[in-house]
N, C-alpha and C positions, 0 to 999 in steps of 0.2 A: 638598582631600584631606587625608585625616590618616590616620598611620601605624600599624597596629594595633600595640601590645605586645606580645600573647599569640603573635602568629601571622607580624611581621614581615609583613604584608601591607597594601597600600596599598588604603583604601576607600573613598567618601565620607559625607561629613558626616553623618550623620542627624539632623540640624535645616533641611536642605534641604528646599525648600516644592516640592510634589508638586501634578501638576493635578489638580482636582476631577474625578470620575466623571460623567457625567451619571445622569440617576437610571436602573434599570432599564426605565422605558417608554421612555426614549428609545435607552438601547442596542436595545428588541426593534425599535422600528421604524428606527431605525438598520440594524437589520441583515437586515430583510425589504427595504429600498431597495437595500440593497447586492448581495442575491442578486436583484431584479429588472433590476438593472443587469449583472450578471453573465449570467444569463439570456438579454438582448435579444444578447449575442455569440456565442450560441450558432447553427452554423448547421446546418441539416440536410439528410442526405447525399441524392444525388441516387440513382434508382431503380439505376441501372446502378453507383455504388459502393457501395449497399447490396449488391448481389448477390455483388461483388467481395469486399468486406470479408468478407461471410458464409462465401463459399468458400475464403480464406485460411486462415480461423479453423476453418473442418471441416476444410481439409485438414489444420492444424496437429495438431488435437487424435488424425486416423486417424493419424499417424506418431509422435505421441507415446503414442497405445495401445500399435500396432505395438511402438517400442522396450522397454514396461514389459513386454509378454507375450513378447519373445526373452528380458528379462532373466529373468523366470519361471521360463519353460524352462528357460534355464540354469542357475539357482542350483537348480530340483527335481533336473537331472542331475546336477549338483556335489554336493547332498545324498545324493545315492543312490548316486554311487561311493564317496562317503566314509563313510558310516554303511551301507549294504547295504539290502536290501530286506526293508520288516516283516513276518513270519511266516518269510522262507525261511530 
């Protein structure tokens, strides 16, 4: 470790021997192993928690419509007592 001048900061050495890359062929297959490996732990959902999961998810998104069309309403009613009605 050596102490910077400028900045009062502690850094290391940059004469320190750094590992070699492998070459680009071998990081890609490198990394097509790794997401094959990745992959084989994948497990897939049974018929009855597919059905489940699906229904969570519809239900989630009707109550998240729901809440964005009261907030609607509300801010066009809040717009319209505060500014009045266009033409009247």
């Amino acid at each position: 470790m050596v102490q910077d001048e400028a900045k009062n900061d502690v850094v290391a050495k940059s004469d320190a021997r750094r590992e070699k890359k492998p070459n680009i062929f071998a990081r890609i297959v490198l990394f097509i192993r790794q997401v094959i490996a990745e992959l084989r732990k994948v497990v897939t959902p049974t018929r009855q928690e597919l059905v489940k999961f699906t229904a969570v998810v519809l239900g989630f998104v009707i109550v998240m419509m729901a809440v964005v069309y009261g907030l609607d309403l509300l801010f066009v009613w809040l717009t319209t007592v505060v500014f009045g009605t266009p033409g009247a």
